[in-house]
N, C-alpha and C positions, 0 to 999 in steps of 0.2 A: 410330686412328680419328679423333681428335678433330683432328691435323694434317690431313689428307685434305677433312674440312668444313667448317677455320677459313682454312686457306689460300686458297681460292676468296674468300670471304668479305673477308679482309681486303684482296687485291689488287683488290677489285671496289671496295670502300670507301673505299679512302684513296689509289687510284691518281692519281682525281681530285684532289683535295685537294692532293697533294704537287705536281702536274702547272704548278698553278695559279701555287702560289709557285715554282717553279722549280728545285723540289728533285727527287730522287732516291728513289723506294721506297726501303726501306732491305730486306732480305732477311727472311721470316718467320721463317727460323731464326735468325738473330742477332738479332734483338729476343725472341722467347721465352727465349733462353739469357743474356738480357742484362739480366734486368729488376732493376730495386735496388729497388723496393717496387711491393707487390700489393694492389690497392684492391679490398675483398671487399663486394658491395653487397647485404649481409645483417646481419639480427640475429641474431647468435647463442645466446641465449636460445629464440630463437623458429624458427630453423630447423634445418636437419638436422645432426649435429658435423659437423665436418669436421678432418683432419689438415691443417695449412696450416703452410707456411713460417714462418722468425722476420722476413722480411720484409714479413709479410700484414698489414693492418689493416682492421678492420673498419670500415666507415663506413655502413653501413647504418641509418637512420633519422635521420639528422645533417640531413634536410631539415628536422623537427618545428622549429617557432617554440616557445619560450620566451619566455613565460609560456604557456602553453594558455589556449584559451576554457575559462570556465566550462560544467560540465555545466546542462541546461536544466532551470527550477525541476520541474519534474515527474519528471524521469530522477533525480535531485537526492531526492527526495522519498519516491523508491520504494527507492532504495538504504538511506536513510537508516532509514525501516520496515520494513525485513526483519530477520527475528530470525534466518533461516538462511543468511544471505548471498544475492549473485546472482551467475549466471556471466551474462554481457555478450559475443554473439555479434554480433560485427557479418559483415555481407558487404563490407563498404566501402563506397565512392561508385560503381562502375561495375555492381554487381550487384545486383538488386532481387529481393527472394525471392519477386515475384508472377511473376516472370519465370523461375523454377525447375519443373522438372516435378513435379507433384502428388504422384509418390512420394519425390521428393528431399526435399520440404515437408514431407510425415510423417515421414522417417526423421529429420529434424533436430528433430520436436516430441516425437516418441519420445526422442531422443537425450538431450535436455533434460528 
């Protein structure tokens, strides 16, 4: 199934591309049966197991900058005064939970 989906896909995307420089597609089945390492853009702590080759590696989260910012004196503050710990749900940057539906907002104040 997944040949059938990726094969459209890749010939649509990099047809160009190769056209440009003067090169030649190369065939989807010889470059899948051809790969010497698999760049997996996941954390694996944090997402689903997976069974993966011994030539997979994960790189998932390698964008994070070292050192981090400091957390902000008040976030800072409230952690620091909890005598039963806190769990720290974020939505990230692109999702704002006033933008969630009303019963999603409770199930997640329930949840916590």
């Amino acid at each position: 199934m997944t040949y059938y989906a990726e094969t459209p896909i890749y010939h649509e995307a990099y047809r160009v591309a190769h056209g440009v420089r003067g090169r030649t597609l190369p065939d989807y089945e010889a470059l899948v049966y051809n790969g010497s390492m698999l760049l997996v853009n996941s954390q694996p702590l944090l997402g689903q197991s997976l069974t993966l080759p011994q030539n997979a590696k994960y790189v998932g989260g390698h964008h994070i900058e070292v050192p981090t910012k400091p957390l902000s004196k008040s976030l800072q503050q409230l952690l620091d005064r909890s005598k039963n710990g806190v769990i720290f749900f974020s939505l990230g940057s692109n999702i704002k939970s006033k933008d969630l539906p009303e019963r999603m907002q409770r199930k997640l104040l329930d949840l916590f």
